[in-house]
C-alpha positions as CSV (number, residue, x, y, z in Angstrom):
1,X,-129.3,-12.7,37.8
2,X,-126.6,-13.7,40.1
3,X,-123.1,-12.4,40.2
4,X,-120.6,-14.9,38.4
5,X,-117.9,-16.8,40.8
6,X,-114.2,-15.4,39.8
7,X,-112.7,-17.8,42.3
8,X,-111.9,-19.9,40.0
9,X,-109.9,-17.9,38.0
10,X,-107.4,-16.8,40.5
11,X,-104.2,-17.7,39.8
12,X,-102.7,-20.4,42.7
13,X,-99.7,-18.7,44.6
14,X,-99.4,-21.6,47.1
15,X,-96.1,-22.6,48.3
16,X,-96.0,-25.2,45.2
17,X,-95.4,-23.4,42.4
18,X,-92.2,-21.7,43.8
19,X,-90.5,-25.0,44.2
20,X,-91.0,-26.1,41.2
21,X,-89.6,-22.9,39.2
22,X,-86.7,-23.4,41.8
23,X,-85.9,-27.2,40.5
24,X,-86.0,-25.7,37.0
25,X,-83.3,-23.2,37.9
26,X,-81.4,-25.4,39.6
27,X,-81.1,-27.7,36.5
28,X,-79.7,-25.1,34.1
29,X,-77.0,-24.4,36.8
30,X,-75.3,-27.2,36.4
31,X,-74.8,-27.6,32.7
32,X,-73.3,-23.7,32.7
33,X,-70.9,-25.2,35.4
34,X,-70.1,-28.0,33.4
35,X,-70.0,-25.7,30.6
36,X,-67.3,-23.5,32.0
37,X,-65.5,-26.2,33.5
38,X,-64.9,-27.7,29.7
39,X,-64.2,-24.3,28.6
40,X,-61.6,-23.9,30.6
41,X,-59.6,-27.2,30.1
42,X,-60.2,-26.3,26.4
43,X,-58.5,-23.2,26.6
44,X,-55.6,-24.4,29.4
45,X,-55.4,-27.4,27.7
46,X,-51.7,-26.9,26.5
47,X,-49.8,-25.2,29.6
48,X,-51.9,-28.1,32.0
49,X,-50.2,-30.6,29.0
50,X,-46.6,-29.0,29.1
51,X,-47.2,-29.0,33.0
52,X,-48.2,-32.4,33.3
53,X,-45.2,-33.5,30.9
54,X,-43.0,-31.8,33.1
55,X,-42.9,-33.9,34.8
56,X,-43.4,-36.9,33.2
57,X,-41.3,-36.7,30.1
58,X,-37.1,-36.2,30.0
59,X,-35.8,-32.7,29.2
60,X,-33.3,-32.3,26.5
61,X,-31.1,-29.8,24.2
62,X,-31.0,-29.7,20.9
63,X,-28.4,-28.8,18.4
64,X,-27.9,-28.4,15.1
65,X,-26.0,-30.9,12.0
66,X,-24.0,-27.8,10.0
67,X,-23.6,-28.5,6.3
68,X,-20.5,-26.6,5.8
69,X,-17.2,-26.6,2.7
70,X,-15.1,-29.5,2.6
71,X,-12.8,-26.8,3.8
72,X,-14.6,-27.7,7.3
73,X,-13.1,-31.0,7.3
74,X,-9.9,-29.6,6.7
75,X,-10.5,-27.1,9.3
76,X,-10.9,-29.3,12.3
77,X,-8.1,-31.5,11.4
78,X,-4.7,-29.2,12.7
79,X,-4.2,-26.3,14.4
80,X,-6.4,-23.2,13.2
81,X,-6.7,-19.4,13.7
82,X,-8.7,-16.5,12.4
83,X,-7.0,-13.2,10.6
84,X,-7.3,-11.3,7.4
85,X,-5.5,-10.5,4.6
86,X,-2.8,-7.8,4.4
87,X,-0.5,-6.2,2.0
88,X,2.9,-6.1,3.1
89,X,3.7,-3.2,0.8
90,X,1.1,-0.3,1.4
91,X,0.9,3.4,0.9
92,X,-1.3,6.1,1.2
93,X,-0.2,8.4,-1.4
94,X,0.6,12.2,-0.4
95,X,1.6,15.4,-1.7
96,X,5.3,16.4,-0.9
97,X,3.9,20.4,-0.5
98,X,0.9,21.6,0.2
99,X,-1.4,22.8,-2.7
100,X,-5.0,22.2,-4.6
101,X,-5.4,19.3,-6.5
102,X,-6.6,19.9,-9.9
103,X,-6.0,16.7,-11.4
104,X,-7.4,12.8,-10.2
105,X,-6.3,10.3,-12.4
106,X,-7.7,7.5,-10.4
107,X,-10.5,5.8,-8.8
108,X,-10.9,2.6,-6.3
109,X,-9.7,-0.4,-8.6
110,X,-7.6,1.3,-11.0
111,X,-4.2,-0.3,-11.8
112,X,-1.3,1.6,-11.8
113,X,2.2,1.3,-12.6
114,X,5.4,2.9,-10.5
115,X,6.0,6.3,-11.9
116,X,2.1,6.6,-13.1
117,X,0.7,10.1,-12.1
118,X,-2.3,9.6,-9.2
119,X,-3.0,13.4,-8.6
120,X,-1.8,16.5,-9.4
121,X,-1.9,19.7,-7.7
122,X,-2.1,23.6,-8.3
123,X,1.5,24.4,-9.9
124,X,1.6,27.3,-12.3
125,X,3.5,29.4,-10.3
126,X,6.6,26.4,-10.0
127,X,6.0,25.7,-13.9
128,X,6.8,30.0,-14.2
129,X,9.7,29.9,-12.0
130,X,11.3,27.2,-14.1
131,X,10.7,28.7,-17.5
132,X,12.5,31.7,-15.7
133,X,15.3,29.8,-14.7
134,X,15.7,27.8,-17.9
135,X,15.7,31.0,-19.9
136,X,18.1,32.2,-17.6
137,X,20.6,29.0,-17.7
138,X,19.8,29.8,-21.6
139,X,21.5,33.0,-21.5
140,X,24.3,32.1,-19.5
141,X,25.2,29.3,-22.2
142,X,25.6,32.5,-24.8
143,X,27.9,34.3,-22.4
144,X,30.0,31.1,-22.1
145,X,30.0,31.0,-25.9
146,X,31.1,34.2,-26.3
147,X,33.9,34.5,-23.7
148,X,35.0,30.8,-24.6
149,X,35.2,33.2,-28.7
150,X,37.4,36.2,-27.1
151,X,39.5,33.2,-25.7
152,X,40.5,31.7,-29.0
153,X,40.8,34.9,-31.0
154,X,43.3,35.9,-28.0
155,X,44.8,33.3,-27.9
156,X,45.4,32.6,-31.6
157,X,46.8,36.1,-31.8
158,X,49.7,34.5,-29.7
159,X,51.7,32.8,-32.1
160,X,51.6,35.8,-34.3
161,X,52.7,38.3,-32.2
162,X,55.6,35.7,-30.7
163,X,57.1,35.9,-33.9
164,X,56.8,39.3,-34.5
165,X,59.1,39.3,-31.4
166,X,61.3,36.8,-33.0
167,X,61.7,38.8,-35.9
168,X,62.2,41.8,-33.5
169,X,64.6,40.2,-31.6
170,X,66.5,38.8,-35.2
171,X,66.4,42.3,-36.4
172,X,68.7,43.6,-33.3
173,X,70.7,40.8,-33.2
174,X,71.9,41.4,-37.3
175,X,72.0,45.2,-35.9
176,X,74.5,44.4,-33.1
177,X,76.7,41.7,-35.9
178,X,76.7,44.7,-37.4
179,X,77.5,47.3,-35.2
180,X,80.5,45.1,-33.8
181,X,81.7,45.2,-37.1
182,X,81.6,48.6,-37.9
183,X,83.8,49.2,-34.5
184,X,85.7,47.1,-36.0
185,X,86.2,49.1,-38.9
186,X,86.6,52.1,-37.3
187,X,89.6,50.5,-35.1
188,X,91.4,49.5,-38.6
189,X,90.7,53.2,-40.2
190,X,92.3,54.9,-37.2
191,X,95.0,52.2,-37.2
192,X,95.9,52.6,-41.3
193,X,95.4,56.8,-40.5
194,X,98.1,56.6,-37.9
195,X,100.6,54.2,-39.8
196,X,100.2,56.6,-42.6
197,X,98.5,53.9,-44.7
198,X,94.9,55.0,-44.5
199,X,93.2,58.7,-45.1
200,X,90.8,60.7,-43.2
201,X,88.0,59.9,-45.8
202,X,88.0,56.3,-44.9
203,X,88.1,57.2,-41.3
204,X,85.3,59.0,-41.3
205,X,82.9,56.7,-43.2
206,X,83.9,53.8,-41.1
207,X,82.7,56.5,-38.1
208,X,79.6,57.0,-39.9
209,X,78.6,53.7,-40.9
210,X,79.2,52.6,-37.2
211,X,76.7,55.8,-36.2
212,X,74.0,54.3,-38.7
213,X,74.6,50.7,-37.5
214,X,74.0,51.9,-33.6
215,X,70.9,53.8,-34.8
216,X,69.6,51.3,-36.9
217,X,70.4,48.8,-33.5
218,X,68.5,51.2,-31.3
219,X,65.6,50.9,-33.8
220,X,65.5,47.5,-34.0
221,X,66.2,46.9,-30.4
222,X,62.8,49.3,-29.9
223,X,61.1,46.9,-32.2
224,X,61.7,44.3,-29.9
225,X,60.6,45.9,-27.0
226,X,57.2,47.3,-28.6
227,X,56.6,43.4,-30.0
228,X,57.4,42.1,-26.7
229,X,54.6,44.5,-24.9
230,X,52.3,44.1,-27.7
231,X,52.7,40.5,-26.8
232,X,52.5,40.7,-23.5
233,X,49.3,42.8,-23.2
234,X,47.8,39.6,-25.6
235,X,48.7,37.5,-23.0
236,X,47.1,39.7,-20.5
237,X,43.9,39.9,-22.4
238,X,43.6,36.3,-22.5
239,X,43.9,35.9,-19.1
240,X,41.0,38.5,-18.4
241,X,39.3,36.3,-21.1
242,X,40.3,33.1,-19.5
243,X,39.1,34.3,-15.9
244,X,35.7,35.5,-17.5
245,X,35.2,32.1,-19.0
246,X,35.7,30.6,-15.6
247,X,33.2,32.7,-14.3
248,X,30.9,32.2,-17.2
249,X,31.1,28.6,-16.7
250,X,31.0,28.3,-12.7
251,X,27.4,30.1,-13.2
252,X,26.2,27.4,-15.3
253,X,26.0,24.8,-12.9
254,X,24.4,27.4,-10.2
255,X,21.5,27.6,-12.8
256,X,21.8,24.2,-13.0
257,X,21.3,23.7,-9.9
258,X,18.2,26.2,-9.6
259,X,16.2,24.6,-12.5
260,X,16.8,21.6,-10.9
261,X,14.9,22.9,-7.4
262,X,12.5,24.3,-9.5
263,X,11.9,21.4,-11.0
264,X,11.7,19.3,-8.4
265,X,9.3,21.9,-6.4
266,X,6.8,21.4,-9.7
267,X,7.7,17.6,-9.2
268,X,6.3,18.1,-5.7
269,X,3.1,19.0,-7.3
270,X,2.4,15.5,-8.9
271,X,1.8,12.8,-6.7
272,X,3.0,9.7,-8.4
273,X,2.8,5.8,-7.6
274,X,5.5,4.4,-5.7
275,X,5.0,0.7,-7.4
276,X,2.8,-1.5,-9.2
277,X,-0.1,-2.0,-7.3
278,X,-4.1,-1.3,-7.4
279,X,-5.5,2.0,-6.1
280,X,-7.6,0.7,-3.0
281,X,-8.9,3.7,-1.4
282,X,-9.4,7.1,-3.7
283,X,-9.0,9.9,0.1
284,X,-9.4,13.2,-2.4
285,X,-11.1,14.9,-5.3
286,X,-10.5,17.5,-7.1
287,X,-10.5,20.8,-5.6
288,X,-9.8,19.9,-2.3
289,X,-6.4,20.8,-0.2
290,X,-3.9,18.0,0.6
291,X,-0.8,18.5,3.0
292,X,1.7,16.3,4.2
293,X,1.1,14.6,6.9
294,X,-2.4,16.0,7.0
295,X,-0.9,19.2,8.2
296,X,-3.6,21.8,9.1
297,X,-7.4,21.7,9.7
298,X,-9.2,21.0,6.4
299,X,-6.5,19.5,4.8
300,X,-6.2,15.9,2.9
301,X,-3.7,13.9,4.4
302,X,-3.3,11.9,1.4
303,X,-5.0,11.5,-1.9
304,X,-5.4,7.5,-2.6
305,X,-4.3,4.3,-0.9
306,X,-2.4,1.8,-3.3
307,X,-1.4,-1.9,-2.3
308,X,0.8,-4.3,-4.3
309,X,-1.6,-7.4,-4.3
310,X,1.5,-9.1,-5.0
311,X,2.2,-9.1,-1.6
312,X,-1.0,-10.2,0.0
313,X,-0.7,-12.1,3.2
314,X,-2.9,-13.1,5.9
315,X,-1.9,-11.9,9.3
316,X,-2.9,-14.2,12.0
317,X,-3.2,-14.0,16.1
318,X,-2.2,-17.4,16.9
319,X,-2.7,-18.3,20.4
320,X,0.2,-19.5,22.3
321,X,-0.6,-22.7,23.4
322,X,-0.3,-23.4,19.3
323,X,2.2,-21.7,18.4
324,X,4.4,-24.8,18.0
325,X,2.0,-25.7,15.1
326,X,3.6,-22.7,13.1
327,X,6.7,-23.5,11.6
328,X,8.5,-21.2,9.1
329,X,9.0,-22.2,5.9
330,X,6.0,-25.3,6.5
331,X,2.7,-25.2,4.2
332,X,-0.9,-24.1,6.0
333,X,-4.1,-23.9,4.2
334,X,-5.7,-21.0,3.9
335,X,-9.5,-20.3,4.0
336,X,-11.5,-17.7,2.9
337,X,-14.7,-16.7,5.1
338,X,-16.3,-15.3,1.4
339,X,-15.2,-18.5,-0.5
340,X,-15.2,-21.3,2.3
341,X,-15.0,-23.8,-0.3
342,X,-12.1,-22.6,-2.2
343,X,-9.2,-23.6,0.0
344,X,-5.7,-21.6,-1.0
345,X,-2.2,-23.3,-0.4
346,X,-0.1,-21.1,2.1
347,X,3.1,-21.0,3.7
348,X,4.6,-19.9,6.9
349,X,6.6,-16.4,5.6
350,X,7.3,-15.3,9.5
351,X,6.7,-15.2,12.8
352,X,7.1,-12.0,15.1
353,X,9.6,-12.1,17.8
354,X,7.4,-11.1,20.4
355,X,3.9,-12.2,22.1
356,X,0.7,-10.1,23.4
357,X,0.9,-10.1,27.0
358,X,-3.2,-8.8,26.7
359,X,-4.4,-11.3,24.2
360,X,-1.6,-14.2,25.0
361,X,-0.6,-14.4,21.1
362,X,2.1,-14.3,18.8
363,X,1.4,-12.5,15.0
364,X,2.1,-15.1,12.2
365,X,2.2,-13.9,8.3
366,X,0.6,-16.4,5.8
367,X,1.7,-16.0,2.1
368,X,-0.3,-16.9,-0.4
369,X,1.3,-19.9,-3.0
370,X,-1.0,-18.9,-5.8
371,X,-2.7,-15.9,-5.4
372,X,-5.8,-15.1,-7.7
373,X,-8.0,-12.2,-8.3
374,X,-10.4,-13.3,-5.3
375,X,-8.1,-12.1,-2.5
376,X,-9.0,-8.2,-1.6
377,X,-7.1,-6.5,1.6
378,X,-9.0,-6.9,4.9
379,X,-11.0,-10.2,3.9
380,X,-11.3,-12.2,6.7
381,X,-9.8,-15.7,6.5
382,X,-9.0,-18.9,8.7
383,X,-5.2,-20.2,8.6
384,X,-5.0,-24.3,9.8
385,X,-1.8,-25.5,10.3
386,X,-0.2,-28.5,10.6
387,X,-3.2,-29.8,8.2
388,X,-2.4,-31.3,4.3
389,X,-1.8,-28.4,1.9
390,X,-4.2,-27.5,-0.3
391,X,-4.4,-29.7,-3.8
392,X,-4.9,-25.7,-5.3
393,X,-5.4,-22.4,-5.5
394,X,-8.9,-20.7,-5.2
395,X,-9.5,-21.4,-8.9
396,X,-10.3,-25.2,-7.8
397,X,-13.2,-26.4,-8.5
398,X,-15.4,-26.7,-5.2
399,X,-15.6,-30.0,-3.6
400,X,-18.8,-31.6,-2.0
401,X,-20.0,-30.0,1.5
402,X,-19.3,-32.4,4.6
403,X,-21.5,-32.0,8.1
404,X,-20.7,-31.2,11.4
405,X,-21.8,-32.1,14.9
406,X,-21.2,-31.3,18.7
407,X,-19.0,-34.3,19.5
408,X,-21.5,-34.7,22.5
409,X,-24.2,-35.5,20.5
410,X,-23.1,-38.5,19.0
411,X,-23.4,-41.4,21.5
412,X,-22.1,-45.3,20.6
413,X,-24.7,-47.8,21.1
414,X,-23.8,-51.6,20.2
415,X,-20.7,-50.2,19.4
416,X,-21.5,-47.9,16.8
417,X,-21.8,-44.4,16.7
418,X,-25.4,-42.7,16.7
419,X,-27.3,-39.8,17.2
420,X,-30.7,-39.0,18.2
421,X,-32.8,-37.0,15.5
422,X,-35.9,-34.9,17.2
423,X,-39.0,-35.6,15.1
424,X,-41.3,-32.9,16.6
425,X,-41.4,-34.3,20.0
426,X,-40.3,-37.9,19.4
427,X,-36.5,-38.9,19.5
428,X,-35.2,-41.1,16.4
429,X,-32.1,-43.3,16.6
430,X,-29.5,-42.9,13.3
431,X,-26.5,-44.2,13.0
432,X,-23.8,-42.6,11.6
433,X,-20.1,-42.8,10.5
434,X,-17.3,-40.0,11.5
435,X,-14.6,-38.7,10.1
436,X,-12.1,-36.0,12.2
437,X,-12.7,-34.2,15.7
438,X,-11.2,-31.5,17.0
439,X,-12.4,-28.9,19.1
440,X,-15.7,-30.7,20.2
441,X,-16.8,-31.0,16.7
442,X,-16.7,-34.0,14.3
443,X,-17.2,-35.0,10.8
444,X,-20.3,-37.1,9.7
445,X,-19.4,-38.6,6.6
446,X,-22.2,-41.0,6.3
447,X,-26.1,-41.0,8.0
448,X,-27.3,-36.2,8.2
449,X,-27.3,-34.7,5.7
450,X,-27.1,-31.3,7.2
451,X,-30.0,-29.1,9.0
452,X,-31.2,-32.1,10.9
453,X,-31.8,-31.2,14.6
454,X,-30.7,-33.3,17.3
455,X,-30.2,-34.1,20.8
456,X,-27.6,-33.1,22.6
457,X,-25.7,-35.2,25.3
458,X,-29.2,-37.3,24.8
459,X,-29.5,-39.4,28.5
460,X,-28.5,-42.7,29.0
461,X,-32.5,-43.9,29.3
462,X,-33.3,-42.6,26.0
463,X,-34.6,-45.2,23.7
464,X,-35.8,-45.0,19.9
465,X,-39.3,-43.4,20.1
466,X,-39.7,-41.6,23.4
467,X,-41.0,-38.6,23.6
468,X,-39.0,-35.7,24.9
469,X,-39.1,-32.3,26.6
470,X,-36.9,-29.4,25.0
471,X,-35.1,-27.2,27.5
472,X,-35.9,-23.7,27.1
């Protein structure tokens, strides 16, 4: 047999064959090129638009239309400053001497009325001391009782004993009538004896009767002098009982005097409210040390803060280049920054006598004409002046919200005012109608409705439907 040819099974490796794999690599080449070239304007798309628009399109700023209070309107109308509300009559309750406090009869809110007891603090130890002196005044009162007694028993022993002189005194003088007479008698016994008339028997009882009448004067005159000591040691003990009453009595105002420290020292102990106000800030609880003053280092200072809401005010900065708008005496209206809506009618109550070099301001006080139970201390609040009062107080019922715009957005075309409205990138023409301007800002009473954005200081090319760039 012969051998079988294999030639032509070989496989051709001519020059051929590479080319034409080569032409179908080169084919699929191109469509991954075109591929990624798509690709990447699909994913670039959006920084090559806002690149190309660029500079193509206008650039703009937006701003807002703010739906605000009617209080707004009112607001950009007259001059207008910010400030809050103070009290005029404010205390932060202390204790006049140191000590615990043991008693807190108030919390923030609570209403007090002058004289009404806050706090109270340790005080046993003044409450002893005046029981001590008040038993002690006590027993001075008996001794005054007593020696004012000894006074008017002495003293009605007086009359007595001033007649007992009287009758002492009568007594000597009958003695002496009669003692003159019996020298008389004698005289006219010796007389008749010697003419021869008389006898010695009459003599001698005339000279005995005139010896019993001298006795009987010397006795009496002895009364007299015994009833006039008697009397005048009386009068000596009523002096002594006199003088003791003084004494008695000049100690009672001493004690006086001493119950009355004590008492005010126990007084010192009870902090009590100065007038009729609410309790705003409660600085102390029970168990704690207050001071005056906030003397020492872990010691209160004070144990509440009371206002009189009576007296609430605003206190403004207002800047001098309007200070001419505040008058005393003239209305403002008064705003609220927690009840924008609720406008307050106000007055002028002063203005101080000096400026803030710093801030380039003078302090004006607001009162409130009707205040209500939505004022609190340190709310913040906007005074306009020179504006119409207020028709109310805060209980008014809230009037419809007005809108606001930059005064630069509004632009007059055919002679009306409009504004441009950005609908995603497109700008809208409205036209609108204003009310008030003041400070760059104006009313739109007719044509937003509030929230709307829109273009600010829009160019003069801008038409109705052009799309614009925002500035970023």
């Amino acid at each position: 047999m012969t051998e079988p040819d294999l030639q032509a099974l070989k496989i051709d490796r001519s020059s051929s064959s590479p080319r034409r794999g080569g032409r179908r690599r080169g084919g699929w080449g191109k469509w991954i090129a075109l591929a990624l070239v798509a690709g990447a304007l699909w994913l670039f798309r959006q920084p090559l638009q806002r690149f190309v628009e660029r500079f193509s399109l206008p650039e703009v700023r937006l701003t807002t239309a703010l739906q605000q209070s009617a209080g707004a309107a009112t607001m950009v109308s007259g001059a207008a400053a910010n400030g809050y509300i103070v009290a005029s009559r404010r205390a932060a309750l202390s204790a006049d001497a140191p000590g615990r406090v043991v008693e807190m009869n108030v919390t923030e809110g609570s209403v007090v009325k002058k004289g009404d007891v806050v706090a109270r603090l340790y005080a046993d130890e003044f409450r002893a001391a005046l029981k001590a002196v008040e038993a002690e005044l006590l027993a001075q009162a008996a001794v005054v009782e007593r020696v004012r007694a000894q006074v008017a028993a002495s003293r009605a022993q007086l009359p007595r004993l001033e007649a007992e002189v009287r009758r002492a005194q009568a007594s000597a003088k009958e003695q002496s009538d009669q003692l003159e007479l019996a020298k008389t008698r004698v005289k006219r016994a010796e007389g008749l004896l010697a003419e021869g008339v008389g006898t010695q028997q009459q003599l001698d009882d005339a000279r005995s009767e005139l010896v019993r009448v001298e006795g009987a004067l010397a006795v009496a005159r002895a009364g007299v002098d015994a009833a006039q000591n008697t009397l005048m040691q009386q009068a000596l003990e009523l002096e002594a009982a006199q003088a003791a009453q003084r004494e008695a009595e000049a100690r009672v105002p001493v004690l006086r005097a001493n119950r009355e420290a004590s008492q005010a020292a126990l007084d010192q102990t009870e902090v009590r409210a100065p007038f009729d106000g609410i309790v705003v800030l409660k600085d102390a609880e029970v168990g704690e040390v207050v001071t005056p003053n906030g003397l020492g280092g872990n010691a209160r200072g004070s144990v509440a803060t009371m206002v009189d809401f009576a007296t609430l005010e605003v206190q403004v900065e207002l800047p001098e280049t309007n200070l001419s708008a505040a008058v005393v005496g003239e209305s403002a209206t008064i705003f609220l920054d927690a009840y924008p809506d609720r406008p307050y009618a106000g007055r002028v109550e002063r203005i101080w006598p000096t400026a803030n070099r710093q801030k380039a301001t003078v302090e004006v006080r607001v009162r409130f004409e009707q205040p209500d139970q939505f004022l609190r201390p340190e709310m913040g609040a906007r005074i306009v002046f020179g504006a119409a009062p207020a028709p109310s107080n805060g209980d008014a019922k809230p009037s419809a919200p007005v809108v606001l715009v930059q005064r630069s957005a509004v632009v007059p075309i055919d002679g009306r005012p409009h504004v441009f409205l950005l609908e995603r990138d497109v700008a809208r023409v409205k036209a609108v109608r204003l009310g008030d301007e003041k400070s760059g800002r104006v009313v739109v009473l007719e044509g937003l409705a509030g929230g709307e954005r829109l273009i600010d200081a829009p160019p003069a090319t801008l038409a109705d439907g052009d799309r614009v760039r925002v500035a970023q």
